[in-house]
C-alpha positions in Angstrom: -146.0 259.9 121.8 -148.6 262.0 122.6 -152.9 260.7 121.5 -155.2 262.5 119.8 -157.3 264.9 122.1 -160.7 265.7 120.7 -161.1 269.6 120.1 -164.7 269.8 121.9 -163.6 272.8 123.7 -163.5 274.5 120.4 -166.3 272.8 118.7 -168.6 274.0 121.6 -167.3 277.2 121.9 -168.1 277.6 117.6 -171.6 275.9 118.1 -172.7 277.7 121.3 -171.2 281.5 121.0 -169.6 281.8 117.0 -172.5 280.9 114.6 -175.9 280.5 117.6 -176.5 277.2 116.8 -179.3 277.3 119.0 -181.3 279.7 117.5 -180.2 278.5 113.5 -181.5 275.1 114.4 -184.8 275.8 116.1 -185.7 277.1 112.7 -185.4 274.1 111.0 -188.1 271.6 110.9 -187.4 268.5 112.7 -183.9 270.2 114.3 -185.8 271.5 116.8 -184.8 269.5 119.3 -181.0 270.1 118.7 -179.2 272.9 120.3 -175.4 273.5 121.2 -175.2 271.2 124.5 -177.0 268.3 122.8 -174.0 268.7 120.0 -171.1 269.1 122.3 -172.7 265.8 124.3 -173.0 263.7 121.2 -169.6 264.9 119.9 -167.6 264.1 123.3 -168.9 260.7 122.7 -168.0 260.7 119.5 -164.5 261.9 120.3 -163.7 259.0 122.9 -164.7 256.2 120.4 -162.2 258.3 118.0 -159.5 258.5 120.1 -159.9 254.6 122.3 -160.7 253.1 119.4 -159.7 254.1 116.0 -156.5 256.0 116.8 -154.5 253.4 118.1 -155.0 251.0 115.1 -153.9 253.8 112.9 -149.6 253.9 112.8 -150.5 249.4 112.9 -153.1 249.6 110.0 -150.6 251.7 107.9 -147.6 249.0 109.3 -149.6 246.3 107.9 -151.4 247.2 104.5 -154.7 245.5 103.3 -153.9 241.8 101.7 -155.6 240.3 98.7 -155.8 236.7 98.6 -157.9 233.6 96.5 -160.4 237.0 95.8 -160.6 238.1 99.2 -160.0 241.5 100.5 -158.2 241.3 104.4 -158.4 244.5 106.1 -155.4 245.1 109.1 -155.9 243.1 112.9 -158.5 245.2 114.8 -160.0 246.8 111.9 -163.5 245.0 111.4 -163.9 244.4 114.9 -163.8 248.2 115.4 -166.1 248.8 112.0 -168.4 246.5 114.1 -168.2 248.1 117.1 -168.8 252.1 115.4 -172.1 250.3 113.7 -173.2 249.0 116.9 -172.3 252.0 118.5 -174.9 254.1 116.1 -172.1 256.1 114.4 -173.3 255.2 110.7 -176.2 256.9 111.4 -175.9 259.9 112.7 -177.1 262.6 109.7 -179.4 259.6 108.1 -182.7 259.7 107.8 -185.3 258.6 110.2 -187.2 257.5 108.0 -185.0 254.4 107.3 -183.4 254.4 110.6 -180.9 257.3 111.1 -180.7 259.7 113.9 -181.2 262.7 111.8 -178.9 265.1 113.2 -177.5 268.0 111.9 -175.2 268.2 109.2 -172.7 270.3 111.8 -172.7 267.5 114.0 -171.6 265.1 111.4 -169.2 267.0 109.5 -167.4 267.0 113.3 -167.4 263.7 113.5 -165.9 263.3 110.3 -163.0 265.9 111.5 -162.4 263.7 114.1 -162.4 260.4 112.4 -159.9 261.4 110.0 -157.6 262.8 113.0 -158.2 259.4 114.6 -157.9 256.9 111.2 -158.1 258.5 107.7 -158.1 255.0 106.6 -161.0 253.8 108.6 -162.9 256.7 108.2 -163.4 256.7 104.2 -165.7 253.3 104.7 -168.3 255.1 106.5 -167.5 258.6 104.4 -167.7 256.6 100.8 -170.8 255.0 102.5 -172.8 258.1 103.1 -171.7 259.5 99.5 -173.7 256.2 98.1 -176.8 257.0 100.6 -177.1 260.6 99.5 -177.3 259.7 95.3 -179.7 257.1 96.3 -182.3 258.9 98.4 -182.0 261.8 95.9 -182.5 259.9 92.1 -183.1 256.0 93.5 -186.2 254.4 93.4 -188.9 253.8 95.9 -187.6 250.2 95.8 -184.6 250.9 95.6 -184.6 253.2 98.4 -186.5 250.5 100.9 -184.2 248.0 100.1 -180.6 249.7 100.1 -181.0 253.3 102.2 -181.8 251.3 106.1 -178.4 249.1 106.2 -176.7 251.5 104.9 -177.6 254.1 107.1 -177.4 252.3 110.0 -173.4 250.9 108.3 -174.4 247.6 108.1 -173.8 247.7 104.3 -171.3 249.8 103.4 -170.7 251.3 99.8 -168.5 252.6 97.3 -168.1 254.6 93.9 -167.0 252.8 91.1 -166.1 255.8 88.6 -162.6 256.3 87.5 -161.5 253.6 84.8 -157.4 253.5 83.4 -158.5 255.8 80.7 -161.3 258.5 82.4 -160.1 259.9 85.0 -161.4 263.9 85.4 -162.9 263.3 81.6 -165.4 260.7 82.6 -166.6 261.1 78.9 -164.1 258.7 78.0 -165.1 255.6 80.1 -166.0 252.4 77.9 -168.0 250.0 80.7 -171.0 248.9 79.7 -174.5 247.6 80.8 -176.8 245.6 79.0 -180.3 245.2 79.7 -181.6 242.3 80.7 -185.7 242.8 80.0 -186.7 242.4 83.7 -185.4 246.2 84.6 -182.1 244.9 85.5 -178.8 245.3 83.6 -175.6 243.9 83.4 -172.6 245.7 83.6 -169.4 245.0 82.3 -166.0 247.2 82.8 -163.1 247.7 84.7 -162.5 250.1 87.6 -159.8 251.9 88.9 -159.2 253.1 92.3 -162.7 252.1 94.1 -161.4 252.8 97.6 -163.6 250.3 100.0 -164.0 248.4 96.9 -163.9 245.2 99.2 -163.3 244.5 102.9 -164.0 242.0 105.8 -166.4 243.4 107.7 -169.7 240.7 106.7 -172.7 242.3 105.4 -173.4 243.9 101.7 -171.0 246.3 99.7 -173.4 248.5 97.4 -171.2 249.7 94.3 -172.3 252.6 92.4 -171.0 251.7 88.7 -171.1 254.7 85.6 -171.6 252.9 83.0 -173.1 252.9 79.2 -176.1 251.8 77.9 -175.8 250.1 74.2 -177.1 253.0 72.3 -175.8 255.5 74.5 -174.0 258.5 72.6 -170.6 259.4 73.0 -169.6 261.5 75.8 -170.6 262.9 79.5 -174.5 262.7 78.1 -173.9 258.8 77.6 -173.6 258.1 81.0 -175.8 256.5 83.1 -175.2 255.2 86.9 -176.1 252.1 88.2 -176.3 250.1 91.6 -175.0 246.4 91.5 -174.9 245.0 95.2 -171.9 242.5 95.9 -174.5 240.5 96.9 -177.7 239.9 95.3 -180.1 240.9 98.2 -183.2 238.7 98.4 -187.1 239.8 98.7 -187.2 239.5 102.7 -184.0 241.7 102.7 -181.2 238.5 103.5 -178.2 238.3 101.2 -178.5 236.2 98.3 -175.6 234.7 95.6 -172.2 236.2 94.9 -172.6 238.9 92.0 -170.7 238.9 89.4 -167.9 241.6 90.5 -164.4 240.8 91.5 -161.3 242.5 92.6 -158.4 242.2 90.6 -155.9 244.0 92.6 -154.9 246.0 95.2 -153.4 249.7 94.6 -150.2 249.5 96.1 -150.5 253.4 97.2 -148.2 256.2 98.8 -150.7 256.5 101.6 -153.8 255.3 103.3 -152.7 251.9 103.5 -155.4 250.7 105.4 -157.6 251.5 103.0 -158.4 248.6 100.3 -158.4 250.7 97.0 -159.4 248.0 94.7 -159.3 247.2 90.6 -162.7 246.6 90.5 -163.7 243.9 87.5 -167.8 243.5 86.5 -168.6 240.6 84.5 -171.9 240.7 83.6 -172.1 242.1 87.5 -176.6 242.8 88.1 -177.2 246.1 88.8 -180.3 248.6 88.8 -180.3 252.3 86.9 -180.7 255.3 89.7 -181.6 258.2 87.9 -182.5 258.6 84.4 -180.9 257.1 81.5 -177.8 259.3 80.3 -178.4 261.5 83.6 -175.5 259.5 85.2 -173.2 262.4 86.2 -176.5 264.3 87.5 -177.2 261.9 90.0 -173.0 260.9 90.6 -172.4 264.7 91.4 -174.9 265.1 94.4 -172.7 262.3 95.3 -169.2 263.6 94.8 -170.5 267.0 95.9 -171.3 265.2 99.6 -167.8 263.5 99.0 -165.6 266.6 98.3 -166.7 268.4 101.1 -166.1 265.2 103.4 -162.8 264.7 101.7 -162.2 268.5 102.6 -162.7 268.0 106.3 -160.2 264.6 106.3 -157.7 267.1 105.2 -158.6 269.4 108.2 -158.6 266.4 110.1 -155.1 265.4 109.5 -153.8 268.8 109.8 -155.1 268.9 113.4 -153.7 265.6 114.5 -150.4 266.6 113.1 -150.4 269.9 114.8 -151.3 268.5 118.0 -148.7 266.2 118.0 -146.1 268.8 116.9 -146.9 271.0 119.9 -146.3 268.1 122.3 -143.1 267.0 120.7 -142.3 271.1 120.7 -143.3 271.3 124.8 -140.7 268.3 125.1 -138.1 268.5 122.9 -134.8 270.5 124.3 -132.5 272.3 121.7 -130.3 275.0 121.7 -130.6 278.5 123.8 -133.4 280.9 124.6 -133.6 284.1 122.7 -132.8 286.4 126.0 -129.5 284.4 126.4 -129.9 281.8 129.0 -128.8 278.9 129.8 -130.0 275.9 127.3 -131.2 273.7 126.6 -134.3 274.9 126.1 -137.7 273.8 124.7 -137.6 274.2 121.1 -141.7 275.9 121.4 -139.5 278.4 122.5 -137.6 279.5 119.2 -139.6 281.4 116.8 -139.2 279.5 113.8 -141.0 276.7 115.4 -143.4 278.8 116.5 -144.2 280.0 113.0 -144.7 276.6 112.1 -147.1 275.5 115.0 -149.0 278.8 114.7 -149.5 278.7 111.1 -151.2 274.8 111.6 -153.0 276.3 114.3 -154.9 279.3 112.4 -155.3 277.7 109.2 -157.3 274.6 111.5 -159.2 276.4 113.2 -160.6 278.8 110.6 -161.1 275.5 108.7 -163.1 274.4 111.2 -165.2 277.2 111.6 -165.8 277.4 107.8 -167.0 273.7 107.9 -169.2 274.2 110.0 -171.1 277.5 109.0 -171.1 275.4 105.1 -172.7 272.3 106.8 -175.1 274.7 108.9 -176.0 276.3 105.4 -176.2 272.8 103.9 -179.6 272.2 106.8 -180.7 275.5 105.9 -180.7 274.9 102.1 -182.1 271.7 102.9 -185.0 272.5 105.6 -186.1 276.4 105.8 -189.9 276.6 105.1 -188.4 280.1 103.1 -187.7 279.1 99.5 -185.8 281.9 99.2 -183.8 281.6 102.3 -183.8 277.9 100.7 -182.0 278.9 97.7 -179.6 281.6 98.8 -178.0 279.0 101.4 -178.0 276.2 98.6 -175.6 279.0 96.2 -173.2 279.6 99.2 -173.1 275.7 99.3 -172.5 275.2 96.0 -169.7 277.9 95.8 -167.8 277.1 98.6 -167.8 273.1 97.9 -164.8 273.4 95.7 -163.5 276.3 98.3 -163.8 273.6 101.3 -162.6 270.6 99.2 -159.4 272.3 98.3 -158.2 274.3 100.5 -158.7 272.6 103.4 -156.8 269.5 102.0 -153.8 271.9 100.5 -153.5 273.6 103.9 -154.1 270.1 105.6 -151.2 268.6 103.5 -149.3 272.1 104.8 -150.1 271.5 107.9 -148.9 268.1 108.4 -145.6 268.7 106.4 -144.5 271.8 108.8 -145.8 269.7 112.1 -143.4 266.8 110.2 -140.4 269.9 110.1 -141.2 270.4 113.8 -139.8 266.8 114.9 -136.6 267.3 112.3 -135.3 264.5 111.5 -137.1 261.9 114.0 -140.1 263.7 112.0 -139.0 261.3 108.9 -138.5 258.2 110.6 -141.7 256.0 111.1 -141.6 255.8 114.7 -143.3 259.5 115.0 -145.8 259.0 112.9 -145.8 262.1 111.4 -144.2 261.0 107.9 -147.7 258.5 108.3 -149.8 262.0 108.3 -148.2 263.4 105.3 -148.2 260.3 103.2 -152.1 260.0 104.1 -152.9 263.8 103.7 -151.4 264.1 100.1 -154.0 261.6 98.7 -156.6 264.4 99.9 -155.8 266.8 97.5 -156.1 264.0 94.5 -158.9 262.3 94.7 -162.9 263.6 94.2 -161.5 265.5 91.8 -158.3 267.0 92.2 -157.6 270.8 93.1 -156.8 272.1 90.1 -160.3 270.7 89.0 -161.8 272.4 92.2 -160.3 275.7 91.4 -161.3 275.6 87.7 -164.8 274.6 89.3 -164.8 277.7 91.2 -163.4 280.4 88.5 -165.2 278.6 85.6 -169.0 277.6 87.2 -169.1 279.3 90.4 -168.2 282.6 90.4 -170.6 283.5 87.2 -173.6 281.4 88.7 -176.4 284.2 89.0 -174.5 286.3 86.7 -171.5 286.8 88.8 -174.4 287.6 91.8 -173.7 284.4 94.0 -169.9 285.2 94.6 -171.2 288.9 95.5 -173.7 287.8 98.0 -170.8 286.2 100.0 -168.7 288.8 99.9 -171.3 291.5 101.1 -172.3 288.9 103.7 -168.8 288.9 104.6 -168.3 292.9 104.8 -171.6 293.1 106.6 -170.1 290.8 109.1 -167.2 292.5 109.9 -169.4 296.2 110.2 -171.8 294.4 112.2 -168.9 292.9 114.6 -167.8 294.6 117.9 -164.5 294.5 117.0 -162.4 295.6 120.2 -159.6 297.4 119.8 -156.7 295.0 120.0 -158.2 293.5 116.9 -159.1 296.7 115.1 -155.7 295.8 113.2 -157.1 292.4 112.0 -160.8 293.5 111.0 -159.6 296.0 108.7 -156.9 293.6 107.6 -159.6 291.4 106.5 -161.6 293.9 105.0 -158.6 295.7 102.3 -158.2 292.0 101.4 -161.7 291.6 100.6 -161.4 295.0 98.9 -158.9 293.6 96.5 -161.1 290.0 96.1 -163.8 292.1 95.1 -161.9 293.8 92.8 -160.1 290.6 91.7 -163.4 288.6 91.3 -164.8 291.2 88.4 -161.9 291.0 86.6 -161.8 287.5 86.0 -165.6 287.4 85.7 -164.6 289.6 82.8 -162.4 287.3 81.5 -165.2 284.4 81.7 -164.9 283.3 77.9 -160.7 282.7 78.6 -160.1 279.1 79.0 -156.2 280.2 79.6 -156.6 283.0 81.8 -159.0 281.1 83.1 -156.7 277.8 83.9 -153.7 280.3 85.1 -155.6 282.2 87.8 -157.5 279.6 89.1 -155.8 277.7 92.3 -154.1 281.1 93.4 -158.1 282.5 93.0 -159.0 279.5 95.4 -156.2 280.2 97.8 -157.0 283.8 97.7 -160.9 283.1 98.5 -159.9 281.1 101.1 -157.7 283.0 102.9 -160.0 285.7 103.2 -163.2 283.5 104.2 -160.5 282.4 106.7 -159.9 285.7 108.0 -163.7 287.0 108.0 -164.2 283.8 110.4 -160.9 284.8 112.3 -162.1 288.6 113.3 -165.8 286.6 114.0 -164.2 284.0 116.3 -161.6 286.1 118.5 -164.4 289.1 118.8 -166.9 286.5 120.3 -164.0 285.3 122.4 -162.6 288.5 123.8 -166.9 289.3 124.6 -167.5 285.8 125.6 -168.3 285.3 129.9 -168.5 281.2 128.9 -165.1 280.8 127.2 -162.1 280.3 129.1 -159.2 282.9 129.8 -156.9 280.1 128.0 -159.2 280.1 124.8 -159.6 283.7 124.9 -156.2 284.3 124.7 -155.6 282.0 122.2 -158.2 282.9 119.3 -156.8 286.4 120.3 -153.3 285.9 119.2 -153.9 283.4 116.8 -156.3 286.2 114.9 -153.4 288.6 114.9 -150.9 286.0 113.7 -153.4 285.4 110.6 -153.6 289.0 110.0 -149.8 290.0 110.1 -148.4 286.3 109.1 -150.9 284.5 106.5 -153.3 287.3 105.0 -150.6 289.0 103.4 -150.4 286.4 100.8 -153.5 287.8 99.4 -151.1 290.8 97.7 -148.7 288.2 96.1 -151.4 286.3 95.0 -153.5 289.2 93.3 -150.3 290.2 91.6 -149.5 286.6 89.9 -153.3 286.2 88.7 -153.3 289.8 86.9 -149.8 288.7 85.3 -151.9 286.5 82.8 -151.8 283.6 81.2 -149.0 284.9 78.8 -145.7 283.5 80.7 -147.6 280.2 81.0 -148.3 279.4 77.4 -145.5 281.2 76.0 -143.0 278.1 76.2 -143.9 275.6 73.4 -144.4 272.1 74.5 -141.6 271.0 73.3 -139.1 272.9 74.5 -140.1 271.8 78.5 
């Protein structure tokens, strides 16, 4: 079976010639230092420990599940050794701050990385990921004390952490969660609740695990305002920094899950567990959504990540695998890369990866931007095209990365569904992607409910003329003249489409019924703005070679003639209303 091959040839060729990295960067204070070949350098490095390390403990981690046993969380053979050896490395701390130890690279970079850890070990990947998501809600609402003591070993992945939101009865209405935390008169509290799937809840790795608990306080009022977050270490950390006693948090189970079995997603039980408030009392969800807004768009890029591996490994099998005869009417049997239908499939994997990548990137460049420009306004115009395309990346990436893995699953037919493969692995682990950090409906009605009228319906038009200034600015030769004005009579109609339901703003129903073909819609057109952007600077490119040329070439057509179509389908079901949705009453399904 063929490994995992790190795309840096595509990474570099997005850094160095799509988006000039270079010159993006050097802007930035403290980035600049960081240009393209740094990145590519890093990220090669990266890759190796991706694909020697973590890959071939996937298809065994899945084989042999997480245990529980007497209270203690056993992750599969190979597992901590490797978490050891990614910490040692300097992985963990690659986007941290310097100021408590991390590297302090670009957002680009890591976002990369992630791509390639979830290609490599989906499972694995989420302890560092979840880890990350804890760092950023800290450093944003924590306290100095807080900060000192928790943000260094977590950065660097000594400690790792995890989210402790979701409880059997608030899932997506987090209004509805009952734990509890008392204070105890020293600026501590003590929480008390269950949890439901807190993936990295536990594990075997040594060091600390830093939960992040929503809880309420006693006279807390009912509701979203109600909630206030909290950080209760496993281990009650000591003035000089060592690990103290056992706190008083405990798993109850494991989630016996359809996928990421590698992955201990723990029932999480606090009894009278000692934690500390980040953030202001009741402002829980304000400081929990800068972390779950870091989380959805990493849990967008393990979907892109799986559908990468799965296509890469679909194209080997394809090269190998001889079936029937060739089209012309030779002799067989013949590689089956060579029938169209297969093609479709591999082709479709391939376009809808690649563009994903390439929006990933330009989000994470505009995440630095938002973050760093000495221009407040420059500031704030990146942080709205952020904050509109985080449900965008979170959900279509995974739908298209659950897509992607299920076609490259087809390609294999029926050994495809047998274990050995290990594409039925990629499916299983890609489906969870589209569930959890909120699932895509959730993103979509995020998108058509809060995004698109931010600024008065301004912020979604800003992208779009972005977009169409793009594709007039572009030297678009003439073998792709077909696919930039492809893109541009579907952003005609998104335009179009976008008012409408901006129209519609106070309908909750028309609302609800538009909103995940809206999302597909938006993405497929972001996709094909990047896809004229990526095979023009191609075709111009003297650096890039023939083989890549050719590639983003016919892979831009294919998008324009094979997947942007969808856009005409999809305006037609959103302007059919909500009516033949609610007409049917409950009780009749």
């Amino acid at each position: 079976m063929a490994g995992y091959i790190p795309p840096i040839e595509d990474v570099s060729f997005l850094l160095g010639e799509v988006f000039d990295f270079n010159a993006q960067m050097a802007a930035l204070p403290g980035f600049e230092e960081v240009d393209a070949d740094l990145a590519t350098s890093v990220l090669e490095e990266a890759g190796k420990f991706c694909a020697e390390v973590l890959e071939p403990l996937n298809r065994p981690g899945d084989e042999e599940g997480c245990r529980l046993e007497n209270g203690l969380v056993t992750t599969p053979k190979g597992f901590a050794d490797a978490y050891r050896a990614f910490v040692e490395a300097g992985w963990g701390g690659l986007s941290g701050d310097p100021e408590f130890g991390g590297q302090g690279l670009p957002r680009a970079l890591q976002i990369l990385f992630d791509e390639m850890l979830s290609s490599a070990n989906l499972s694995f990947g989420l302890f560092p990921g979840l880890t990350r998501g804890g760092v950023e809600a800290i450093a944003h609402h924590g306290s100095e004390e807080l900060k000192q003591k928790y943000l260094p070993k977590m950065i660097s992945g000594e400690w790792t952490g995890a989210m402790a939101l979701t409880e059997s009865s608030a899932g997506t209405d987090l209004g509805l969660l009952t734990s509890r935390a008392e204070p105890l008169g020293d600026g501590s509290y003590a929480i008390r609740g269950t949890k439901i799937f807190i993936s990295s809840g536990d594990q075997d790795f040594g060091g600390n695990i830093v939960h992040l608990v929503l809880a309420r306080l006693p006279d807390a009022p009912k509701g979203v305002k109600g909630i206030s977050l909290f950080l209760a270490p496993k281990f009650l950390v000591n003035d000089d920094g060592s690990l103290g006693e056992r706190n008083r948090m405990s798993v109850g189970s494991l989630e016996h899950k359809m996928g990421i079995h590698a992955q201990p997603t723990c029932v999480m039980n606090y009894d009278g567990a000692i934690g500390w408030l980040i953030g202001e009392p009741g402002r829980g969800l304000n400081a929990m959504f800068t972390m779950m807004n870091a989380e959805r768009l990493f849990v967008g890029i393990q979907g892109l990540g799986i559908g990468e591996a799965a296509n890469q490994k679909a194209v080997a099998y394809a090269r190998e695998r001889l079936q029937g005869r060739s089209a012309d009417g030779g002799c067989g049997p013949v590689p089956i890369i060579d029938h169209a239908d297969v093609r479709k499939m591999l082709l479709t994997g391939r376009a809808l990866t690649d563009a994903g990548r390439a929006l990933g990137v330009w989000t994470a460049m505009q995440m630095d931007i938002a973050a760093r420009h000495r221009d407040e306004t420059v500031r704030q115009n990146a942080n709205g095209f952020v904050a509109l395309l985080t449900p965008v990346v979170k959900a279509a990436f995974t739908d298209f990365g659950f897509e992607t893995a299920v076609l490259s699953q087809q390609v294999f037919g029926g050994h495809g569904y047998i274990r050995e493969s290990g594409m039925e692995q990629y499916v299983r682990d890609a489906r969870i992607t589209q569930i959890y950090e909120g699932t895509n409906g959730v993103q979509a009605m995020d998108l058509v409910g809060r995004k698109l009228p931010m600024e008065d319906g301004d912020l979604p038009r800003r992208f779009f003329k972005l977009i169409r200034r793009d594709l007039a600015a572009t030297a678009v030769p003439a073998e792709l003249e077909m696919v930039s004005a492809a893109v541009g009579e579907a952003l005609a109609r998104l335009e179009k489409l976008t008012e409408y339901l901006l129209a519609k703003d106070a309908d909750l129903d028309e609302a609800g019924a538009a909103a995940t073909d809206y999302l597909r819609f938006f993405a497929l057109v972001s996709f094909g703005w990047l896809w004229v952007l990526m095979a023009s600077k191609a075709t111009a490119s003297a650096g890039a070679s023939s083989l890549l040329k050719q590639r983003k070439l016919s892979l831009a057509r294919f998008f324009a003639s094979r997947l942007l179509p969808q856009t005409a389908a999809l305006d037609t079901a959103i302007r059919s209303g909500a009516a033949t949705l609610m007409a049917l009453d409950s009780e009749l399904f």
